[in-house]
C-alpha positions as CSV (number, residue, x, y, z in Angstrom):
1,X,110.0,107.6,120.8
2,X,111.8,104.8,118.8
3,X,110.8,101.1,119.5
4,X,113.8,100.5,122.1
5,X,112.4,103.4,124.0
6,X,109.1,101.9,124.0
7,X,110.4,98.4,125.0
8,X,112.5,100.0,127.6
9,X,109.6,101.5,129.0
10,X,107.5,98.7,129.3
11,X,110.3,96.6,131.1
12,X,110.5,99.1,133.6
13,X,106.9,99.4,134.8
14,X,107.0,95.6,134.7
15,X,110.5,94.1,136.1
16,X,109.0,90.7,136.9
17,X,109.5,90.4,132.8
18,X,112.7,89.8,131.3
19,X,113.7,92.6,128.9
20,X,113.8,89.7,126.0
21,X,110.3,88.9,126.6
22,X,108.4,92.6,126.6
23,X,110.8,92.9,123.2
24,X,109.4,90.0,121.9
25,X,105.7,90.6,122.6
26,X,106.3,94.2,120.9
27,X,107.7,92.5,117.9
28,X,104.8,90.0,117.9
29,X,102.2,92.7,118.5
30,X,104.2,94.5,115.5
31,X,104.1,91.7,113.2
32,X,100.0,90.7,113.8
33,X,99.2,94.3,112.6
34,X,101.4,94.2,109.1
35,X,100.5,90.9,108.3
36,X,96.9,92.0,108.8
37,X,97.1,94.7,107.0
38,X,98.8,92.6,104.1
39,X,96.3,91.0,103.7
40,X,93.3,93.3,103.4
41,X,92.5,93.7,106.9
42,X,91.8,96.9,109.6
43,X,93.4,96.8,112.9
44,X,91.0,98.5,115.6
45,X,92.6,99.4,118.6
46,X,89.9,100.8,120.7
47,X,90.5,104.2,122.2
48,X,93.6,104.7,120.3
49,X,93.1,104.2,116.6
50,X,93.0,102.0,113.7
51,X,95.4,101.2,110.9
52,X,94.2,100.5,107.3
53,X,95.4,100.5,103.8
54,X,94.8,102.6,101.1
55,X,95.3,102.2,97.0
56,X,96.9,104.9,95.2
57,X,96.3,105.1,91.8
58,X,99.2,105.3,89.4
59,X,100.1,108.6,87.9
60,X,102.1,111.3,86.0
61,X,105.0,112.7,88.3
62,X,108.0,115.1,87.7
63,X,111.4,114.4,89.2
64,X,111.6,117.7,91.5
65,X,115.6,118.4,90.7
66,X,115.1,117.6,86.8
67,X,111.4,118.4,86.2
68,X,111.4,115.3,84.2
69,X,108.4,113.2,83.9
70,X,108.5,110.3,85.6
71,X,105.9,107.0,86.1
72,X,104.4,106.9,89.5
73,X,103.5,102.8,90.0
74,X,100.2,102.1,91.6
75,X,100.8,101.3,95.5
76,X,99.7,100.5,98.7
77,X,100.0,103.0,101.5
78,X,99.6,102.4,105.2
79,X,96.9,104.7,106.8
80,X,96.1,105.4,110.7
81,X,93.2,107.5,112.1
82,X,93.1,108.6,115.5
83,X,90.7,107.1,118.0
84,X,88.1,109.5,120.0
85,X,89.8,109.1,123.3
86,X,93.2,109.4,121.9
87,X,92.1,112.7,120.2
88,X,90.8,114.2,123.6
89,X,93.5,113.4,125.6
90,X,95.6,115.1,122.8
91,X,93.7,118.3,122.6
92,X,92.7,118.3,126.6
93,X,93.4,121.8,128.1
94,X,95.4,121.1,131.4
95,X,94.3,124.6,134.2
């Protein structure tokens, strides 16, 4: 599902909101999570999961087509883990 999908969605199980307002609350909810994870902070959603960041440490790579060594930069990576109820649902075993 791509965000339009998702806002689509949304507008259809609410049609007493304007299209332009469930796309801007997703945008909003969007942009509260990457500017807190900018700056430092962990974004709990209970049930579904949380979203972190996590250093990598510069290193020694190889350009794959050349085999060339190349300088890997130390970076920031987003990071998500599952939440407990999420995981159930996802591994529940429908008879």
């Amino acid at each position: 599902m791509i965000k339009s999908e998702l806002i689509q969605k949304i507008a259809e199980k609410n049609p007493h909101l304007y299209h332009r307002d469930v796309e801007r609350i997703i945008n909003t909810i969007f942009d509260q999570i990457i500017n807190a994870m900018k700056s430092g902070d962990r974004v709990e959603l209970r049930g579904f999961g949380a979203f972190s960041v996590k250093s990598r440490q510069g290193r020694q790579g190889r350009n794959p087509r050349t085999g060339d060594p190349v300088t890997v930069e130390p970076k920031h990576v987003p990071f998500f883990k599952t939440g407990k109820e999420l995981r159930e649902q996802l591994n529940r075993t429908e008879t």
